[in-house]
C-alpha positions as CSV (number, residue, x, y, z in Angstrom):
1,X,49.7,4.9,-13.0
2,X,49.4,7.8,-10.7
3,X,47.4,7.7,-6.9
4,X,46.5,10.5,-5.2
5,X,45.0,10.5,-1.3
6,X,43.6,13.2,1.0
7,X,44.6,16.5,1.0
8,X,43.1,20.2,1.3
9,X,40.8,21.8,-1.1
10,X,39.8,25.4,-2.1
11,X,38.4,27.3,0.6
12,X,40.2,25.4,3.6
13,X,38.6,22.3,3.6
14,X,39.6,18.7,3.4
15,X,39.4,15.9,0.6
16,X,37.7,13.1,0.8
17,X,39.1,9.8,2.2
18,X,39.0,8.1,-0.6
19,X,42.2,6.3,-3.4
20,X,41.9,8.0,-6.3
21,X,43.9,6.3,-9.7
22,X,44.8,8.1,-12.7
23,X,45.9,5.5,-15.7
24,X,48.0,7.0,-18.2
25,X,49.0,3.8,-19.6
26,X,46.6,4.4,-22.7
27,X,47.0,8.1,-23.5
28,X,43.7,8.4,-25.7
29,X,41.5,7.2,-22.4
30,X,43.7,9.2,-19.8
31,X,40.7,9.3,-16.6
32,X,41.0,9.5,-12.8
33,X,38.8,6.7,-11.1
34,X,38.3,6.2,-7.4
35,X,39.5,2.7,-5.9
36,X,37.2,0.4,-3.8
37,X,38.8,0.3,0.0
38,X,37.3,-2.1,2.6
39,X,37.2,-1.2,6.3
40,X,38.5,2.0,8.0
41,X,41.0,4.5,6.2
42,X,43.4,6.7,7.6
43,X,40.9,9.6,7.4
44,X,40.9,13.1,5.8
45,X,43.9,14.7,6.3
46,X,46.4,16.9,4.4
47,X,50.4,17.9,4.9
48,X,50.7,13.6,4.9
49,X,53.0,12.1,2.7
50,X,52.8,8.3,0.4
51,X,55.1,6.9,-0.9
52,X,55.0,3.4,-2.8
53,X,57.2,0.8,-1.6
54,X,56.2,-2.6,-3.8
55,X,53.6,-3.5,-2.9
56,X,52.9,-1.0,0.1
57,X,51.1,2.0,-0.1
58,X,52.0,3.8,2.8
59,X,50.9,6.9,4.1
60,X,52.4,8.9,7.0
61,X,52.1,11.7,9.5
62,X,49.9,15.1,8.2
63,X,47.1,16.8,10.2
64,X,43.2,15.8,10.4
65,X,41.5,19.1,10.5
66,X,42.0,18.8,14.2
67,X,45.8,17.8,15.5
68,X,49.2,16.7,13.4
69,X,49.5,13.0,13.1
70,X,52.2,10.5,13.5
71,X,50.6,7.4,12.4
72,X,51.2,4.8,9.5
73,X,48.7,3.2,7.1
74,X,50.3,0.6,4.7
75,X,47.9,-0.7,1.7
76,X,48.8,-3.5,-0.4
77,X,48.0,-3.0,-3.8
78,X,48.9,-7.1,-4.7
79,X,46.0,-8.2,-2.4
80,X,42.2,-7.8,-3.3
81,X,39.4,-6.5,-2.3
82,X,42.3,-3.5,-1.2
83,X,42.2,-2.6,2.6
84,X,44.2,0.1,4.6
85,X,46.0,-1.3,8.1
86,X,47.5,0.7,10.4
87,X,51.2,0.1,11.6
88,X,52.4,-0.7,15.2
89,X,55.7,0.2,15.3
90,X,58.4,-1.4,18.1
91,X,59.9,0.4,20.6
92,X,58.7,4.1,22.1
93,X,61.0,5.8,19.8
94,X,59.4,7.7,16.8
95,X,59.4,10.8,14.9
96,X,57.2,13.4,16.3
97,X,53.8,14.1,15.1
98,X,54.3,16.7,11.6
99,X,52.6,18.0,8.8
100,X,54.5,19.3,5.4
101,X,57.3,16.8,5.8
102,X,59.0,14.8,2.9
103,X,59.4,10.8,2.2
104,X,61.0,8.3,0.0
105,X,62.3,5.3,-0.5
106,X,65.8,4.1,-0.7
107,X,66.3,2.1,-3.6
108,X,70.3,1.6,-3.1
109,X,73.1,1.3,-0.1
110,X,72.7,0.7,3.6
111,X,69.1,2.7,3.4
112,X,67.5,0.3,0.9
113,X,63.9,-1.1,1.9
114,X,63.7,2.3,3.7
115,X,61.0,4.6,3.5
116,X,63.3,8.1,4.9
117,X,61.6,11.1,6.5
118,X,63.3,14.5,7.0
119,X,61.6,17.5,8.7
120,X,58.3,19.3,8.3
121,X,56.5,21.1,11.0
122,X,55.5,20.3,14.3
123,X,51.7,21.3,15.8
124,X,53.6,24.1,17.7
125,X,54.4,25.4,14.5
126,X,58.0,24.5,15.0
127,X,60.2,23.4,12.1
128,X,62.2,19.7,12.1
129,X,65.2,19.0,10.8
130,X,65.6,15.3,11.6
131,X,65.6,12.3,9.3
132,X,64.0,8.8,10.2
133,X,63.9,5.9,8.3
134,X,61.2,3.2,8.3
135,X,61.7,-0.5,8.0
136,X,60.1,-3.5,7.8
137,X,62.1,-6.6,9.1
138,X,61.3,-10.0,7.7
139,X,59.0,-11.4,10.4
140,X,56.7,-8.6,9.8
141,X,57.4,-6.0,12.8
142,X,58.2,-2.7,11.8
143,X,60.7,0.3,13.8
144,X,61.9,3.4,13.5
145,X,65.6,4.5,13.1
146,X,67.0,8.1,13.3
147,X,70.0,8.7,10.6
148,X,73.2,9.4,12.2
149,X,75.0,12.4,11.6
150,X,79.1,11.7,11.3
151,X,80.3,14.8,9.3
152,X,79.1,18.1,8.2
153,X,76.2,19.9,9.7
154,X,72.4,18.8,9.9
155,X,70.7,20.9,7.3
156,X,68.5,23.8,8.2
157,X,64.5,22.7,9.6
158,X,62.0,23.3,7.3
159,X,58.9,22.6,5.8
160,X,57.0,22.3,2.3
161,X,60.1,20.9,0.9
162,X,60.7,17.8,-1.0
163,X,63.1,15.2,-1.2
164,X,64.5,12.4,-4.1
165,X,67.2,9.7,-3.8
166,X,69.9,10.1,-6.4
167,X,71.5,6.4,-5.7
168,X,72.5,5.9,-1.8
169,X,72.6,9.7,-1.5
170,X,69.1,11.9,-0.1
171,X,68.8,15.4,-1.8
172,X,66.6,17.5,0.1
173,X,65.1,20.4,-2.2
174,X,63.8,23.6,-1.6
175,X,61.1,24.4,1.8
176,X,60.9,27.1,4.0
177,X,61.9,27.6,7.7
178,X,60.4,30.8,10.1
179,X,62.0,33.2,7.7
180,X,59.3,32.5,4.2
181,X,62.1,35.5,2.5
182,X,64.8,32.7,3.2
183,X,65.5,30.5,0.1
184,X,66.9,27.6,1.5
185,X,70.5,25.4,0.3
186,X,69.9,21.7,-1.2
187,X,71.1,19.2,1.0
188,X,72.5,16.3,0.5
189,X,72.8,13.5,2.9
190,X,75.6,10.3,1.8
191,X,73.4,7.3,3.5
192,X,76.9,5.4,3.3
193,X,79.1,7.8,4.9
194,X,75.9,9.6,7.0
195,X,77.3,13.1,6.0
196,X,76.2,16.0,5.2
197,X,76.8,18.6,2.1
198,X,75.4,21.8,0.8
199,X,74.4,21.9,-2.7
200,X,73.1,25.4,-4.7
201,X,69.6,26.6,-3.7
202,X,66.3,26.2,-6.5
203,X,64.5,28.8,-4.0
204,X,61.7,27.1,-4.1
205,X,58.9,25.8,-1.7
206,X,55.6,23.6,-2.4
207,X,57.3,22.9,-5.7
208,X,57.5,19.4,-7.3
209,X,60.5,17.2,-8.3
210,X,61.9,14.7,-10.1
211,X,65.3,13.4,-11.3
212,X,66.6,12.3,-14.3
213,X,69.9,11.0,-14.5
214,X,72.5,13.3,-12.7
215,X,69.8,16.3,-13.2
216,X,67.7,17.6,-10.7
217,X,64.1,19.2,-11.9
218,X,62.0,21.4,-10.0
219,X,58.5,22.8,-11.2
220,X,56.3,25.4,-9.6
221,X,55.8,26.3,-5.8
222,X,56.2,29.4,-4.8
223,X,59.4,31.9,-5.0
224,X,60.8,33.1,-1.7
225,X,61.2,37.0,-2.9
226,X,57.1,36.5,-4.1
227,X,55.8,34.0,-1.6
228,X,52.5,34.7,-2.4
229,X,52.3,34.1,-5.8
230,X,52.7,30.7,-7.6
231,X,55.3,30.1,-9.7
232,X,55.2,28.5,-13.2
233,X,58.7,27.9,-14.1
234,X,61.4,24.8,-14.8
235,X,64.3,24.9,-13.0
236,X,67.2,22.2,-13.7
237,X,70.3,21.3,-11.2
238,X,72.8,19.3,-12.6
239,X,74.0,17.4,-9.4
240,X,77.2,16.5,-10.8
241,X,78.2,20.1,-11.5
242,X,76.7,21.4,-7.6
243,X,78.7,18.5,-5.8
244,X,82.0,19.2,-7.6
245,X,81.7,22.6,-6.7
246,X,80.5,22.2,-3.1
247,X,84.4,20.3,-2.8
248,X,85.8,23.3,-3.3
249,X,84.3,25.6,-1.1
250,X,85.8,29.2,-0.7
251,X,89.5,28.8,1.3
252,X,89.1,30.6,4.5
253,X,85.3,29.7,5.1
254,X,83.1,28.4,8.0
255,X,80.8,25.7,7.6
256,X,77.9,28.3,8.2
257,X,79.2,30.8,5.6
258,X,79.2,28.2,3.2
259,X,76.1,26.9,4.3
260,X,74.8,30.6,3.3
261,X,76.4,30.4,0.3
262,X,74.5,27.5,-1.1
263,X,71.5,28.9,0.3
264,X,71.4,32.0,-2.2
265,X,71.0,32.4,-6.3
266,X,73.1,30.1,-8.2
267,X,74.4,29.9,-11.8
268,X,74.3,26.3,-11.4
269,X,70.5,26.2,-11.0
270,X,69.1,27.1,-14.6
271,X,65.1,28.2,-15.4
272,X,64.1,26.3,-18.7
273,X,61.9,28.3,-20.7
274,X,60.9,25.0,-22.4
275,X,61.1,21.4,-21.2
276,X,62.1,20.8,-24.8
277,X,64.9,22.4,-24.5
278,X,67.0,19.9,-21.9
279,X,69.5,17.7,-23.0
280,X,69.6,14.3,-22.6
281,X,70.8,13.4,-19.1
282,X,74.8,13.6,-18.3
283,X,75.2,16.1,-21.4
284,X,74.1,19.3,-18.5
285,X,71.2,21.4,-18.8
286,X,71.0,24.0,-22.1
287,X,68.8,27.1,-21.7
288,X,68.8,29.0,-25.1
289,X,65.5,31.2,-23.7
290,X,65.3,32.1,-20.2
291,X,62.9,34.2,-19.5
292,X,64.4,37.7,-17.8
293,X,62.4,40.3,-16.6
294,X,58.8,40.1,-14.9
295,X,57.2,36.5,-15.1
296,X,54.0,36.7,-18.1
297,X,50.7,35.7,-16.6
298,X,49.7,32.5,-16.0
299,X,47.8,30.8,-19.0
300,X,44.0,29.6,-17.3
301,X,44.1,25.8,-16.5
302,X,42.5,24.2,-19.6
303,X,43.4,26.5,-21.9
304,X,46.7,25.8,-22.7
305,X,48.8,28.6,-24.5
306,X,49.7,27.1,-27.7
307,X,53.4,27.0,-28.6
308,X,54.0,29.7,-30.7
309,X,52.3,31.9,-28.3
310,X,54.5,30.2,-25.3
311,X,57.8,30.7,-27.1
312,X,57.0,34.9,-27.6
313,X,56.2,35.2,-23.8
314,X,59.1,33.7,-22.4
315,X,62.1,35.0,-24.8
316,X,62.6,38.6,-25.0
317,X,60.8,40.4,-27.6
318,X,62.8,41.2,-30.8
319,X,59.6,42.7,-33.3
320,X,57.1,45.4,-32.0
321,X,54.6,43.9,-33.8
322,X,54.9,41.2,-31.1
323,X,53.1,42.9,-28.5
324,X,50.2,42.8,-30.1
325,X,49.7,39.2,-29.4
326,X,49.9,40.5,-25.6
327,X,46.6,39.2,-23.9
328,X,45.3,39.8,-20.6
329,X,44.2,36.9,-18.4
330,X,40.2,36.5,-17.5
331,X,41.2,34.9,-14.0
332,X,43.6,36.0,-11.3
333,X,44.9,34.5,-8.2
334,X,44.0,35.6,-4.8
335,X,45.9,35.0,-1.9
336,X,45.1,35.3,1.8
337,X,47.4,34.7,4.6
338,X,46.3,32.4,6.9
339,X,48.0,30.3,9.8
340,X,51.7,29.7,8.9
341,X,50.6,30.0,5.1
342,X,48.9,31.3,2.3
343,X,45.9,30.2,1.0
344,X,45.6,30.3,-2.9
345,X,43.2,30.3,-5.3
346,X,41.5,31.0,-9.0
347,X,38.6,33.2,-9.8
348,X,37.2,34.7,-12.5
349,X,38.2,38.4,-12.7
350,X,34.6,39.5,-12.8
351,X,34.3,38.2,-8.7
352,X,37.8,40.0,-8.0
353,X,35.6,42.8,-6.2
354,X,33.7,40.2,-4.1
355,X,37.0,38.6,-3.1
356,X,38.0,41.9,-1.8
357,X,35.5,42.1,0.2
358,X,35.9,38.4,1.9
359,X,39.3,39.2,2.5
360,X,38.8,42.2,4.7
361,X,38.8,42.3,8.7
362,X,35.1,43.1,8.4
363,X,32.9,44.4,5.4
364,X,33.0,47.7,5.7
365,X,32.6,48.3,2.1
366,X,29.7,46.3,1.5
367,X,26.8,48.5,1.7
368,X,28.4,51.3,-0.5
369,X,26.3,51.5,-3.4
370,X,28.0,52.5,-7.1
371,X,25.0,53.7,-8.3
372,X,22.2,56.3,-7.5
373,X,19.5,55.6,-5.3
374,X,19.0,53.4,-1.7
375,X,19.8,54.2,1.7
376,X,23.5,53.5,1.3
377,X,23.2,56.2,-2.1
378,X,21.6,58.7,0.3
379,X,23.7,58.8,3.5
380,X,26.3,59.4,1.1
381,X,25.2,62.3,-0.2
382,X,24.1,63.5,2.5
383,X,27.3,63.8,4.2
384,X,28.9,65.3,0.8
385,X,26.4,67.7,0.9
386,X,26.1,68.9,4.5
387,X,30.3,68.2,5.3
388,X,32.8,68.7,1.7
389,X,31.6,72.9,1.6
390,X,34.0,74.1,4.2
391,X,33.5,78.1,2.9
392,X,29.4,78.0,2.5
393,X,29.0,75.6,5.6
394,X,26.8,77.0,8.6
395,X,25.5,75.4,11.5
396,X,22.4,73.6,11.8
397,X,19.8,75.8,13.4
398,X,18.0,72.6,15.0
399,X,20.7,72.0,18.1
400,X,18.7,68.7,18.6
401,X,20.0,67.0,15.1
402,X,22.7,64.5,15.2
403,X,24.6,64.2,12.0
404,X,25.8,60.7,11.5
């Protein structure tokens, strides 16, 4: 089972404040349904994280519309009819309001019980780089507790990352700081020895993860060379492989040139051109068709290319007679920069004009006709007439006339 709250919509605006439940258990009645909540919620908001922690629901931090939040809701999912409460924590000392952090729970080592917070972005648009850890102690009270740093360096602040546990250790994956060109190294931070490491970078942010065994997957986000264009692709880091070789960094270099080092294109990050095509975990990643070259168009959400198609688009072509299957998408995404990010979305290629227009400072193209006739049609050819004939041009003979 799969729950989804809040969040933003297309066009800017907020979800509702309702629990919504996708069941996947039986896949031949796969349907979203929305949960029945008594009492007050934790509102629309979006940039929040939630996390499950058995049998807590608990959702933290993201921004209202109106301000970046702090606060914690916890829901228990073993007690019915379902209710959100809000958390009062102990003690003054608390991560400061954000929005695009990252959360999880600890499962193993010192942490475990934990739900751990690292960065995000602060309403002053500043980027974080501090990790907190929330806990609930047996008579009920819950606190906050900043990690400790004992060896390496702090990774860099960022947002629109996200973050996993492999065992006691955090991986922090992907996100973007001030510099959106920037990709960004995968940390790592050892919960029992509270240090640091720099792992090879998935350049990635407002992707997805998972892990599976010692491999890391990434899907989708966007691409720090092409940060306004979403990305379709599969990347897989085996762990294993990235912490061996961040033991061995170059002789002679700084913790910051290392640091950048990890930060840029890796070998050890791979792009799967098919899921299919991973091995099981520990055996390492196999990629017998990455895609090079420019990325093929999207396929429209709920038409899904079938596999024959999939497998000519992303391996080189080897027949010329492939390229006839080459089809050209009826939607295309728009993207407008807005705030401290992009805002993204789908329409039909027919409306492409009209979302031309709407994107514009102000619509100075919108009363040019394409065809003949109107007012717009005649002021036009007016001014063709009377101004494009710079060797038969005169002047007007009526001095009281005022051309445009």
């Amino acid at each position: 089972q799969m729950i989804i709250y809040g969040g933003a919509t297309g066009g800017g605006s907020l979800s509702s404040d309702e629990l919504y439940l996708l069941d996947i258990r039986n896949e031949e009645r796969i349907q979203w349904m929305s949960v029945p909540v008594l009492g007050s919620t934790p509102g629309r908001r979006y940039g929040h994280s939630m996390i499950f922690n058995k049998p807590l629901l608990i959702v933290f931090g993201g921004n209202n519309g109106a301000q970046a939040e702090c606060d914690i809701w916890v829901l228990d999912v073993e007690r019915s009819p379902f209710q959100w409460n809000e958390v009062s924590v102990m003690h003054t000392r608390c991560p400061l309001p954000r929005v695009y952090h990252s959360a999880e729970v600890c499962r193993e080592g010192p942490a475990a019980g934990m739900m751990v917070v690292f960065g995000g972005r602060t309403p002053d648009n500043r980027s974080l780089k501090d990790t907190w850890g929330l806990r609930q102690h047996r008579d009920g009270r819950w606190d906050w507790v900043e990690a400790p740093t004992k060896r390496g360096q702090p990774p860099e602040p960022r947002f629109q990352h996200s973050c996993m546990f492999l065992n006691s250790k955090l991986l922090i994956v992907g996100g973007r700081g001030s510099d959106v060109n920037k990709p960004l190294p995968t940390a790592v931070y050892d919960t029992e020895t509270c240090e640091w490491r720099n792992l090879a970078s998935v350049n990635r942010f407002r992707h997805s993860n998972w892990g599976m065994g010692p491999l890391l997957f990434s899907y989708g986000g966007f691409d720090h060379k092409s940060p306004s264009a979403p990305t379709a692709d599969l990347q897989v880091l085996d762990l294993d492989r990235a912490i061996q070789a961040s033991l061995a960094p170059q002789a002679g270099a700084t913790d910051d040139e290392s640091a950048e080092a990890a930060g840029q294109e890796s070998p050890q990050v791979e792009t799967l051109s098919n899921p299919a095509f991973a091995k099981a975990p520990g055996s390492g990643p196999q990629v017998p068709g990455t895609m090079e070259g420019p990325r093929p168009a999207t396929p429209p959400r709920g038409r899904p290319a079938p596999a024959a198609s999939n497998a000519r688009l992303t391996t080189p072509a080897t027949d010329s007679s492939a390229t006839g299957d080459v089809r050209v998408s009826p939607q295309v995404f728009v993207s407008l920069e807005k705030d401290f990010t992009h805002l993204v979305k789908k329409v039909n290629i027919e409306t492409l004009e009209d979302e031309g227009r709407k994107i514009q400072a102000s619509n100075v193209m919108a009363n040019i006709a394409t065809g003949s006739g109107g007012a717009a049609s005649g002021v036009s050819t007016f001014v063709i007439e009377n101004l494009l004939q710079p060797t038969t041009w005169q002047p007007d003979p009526d001095p009281n006339r005022f051309l445009l």
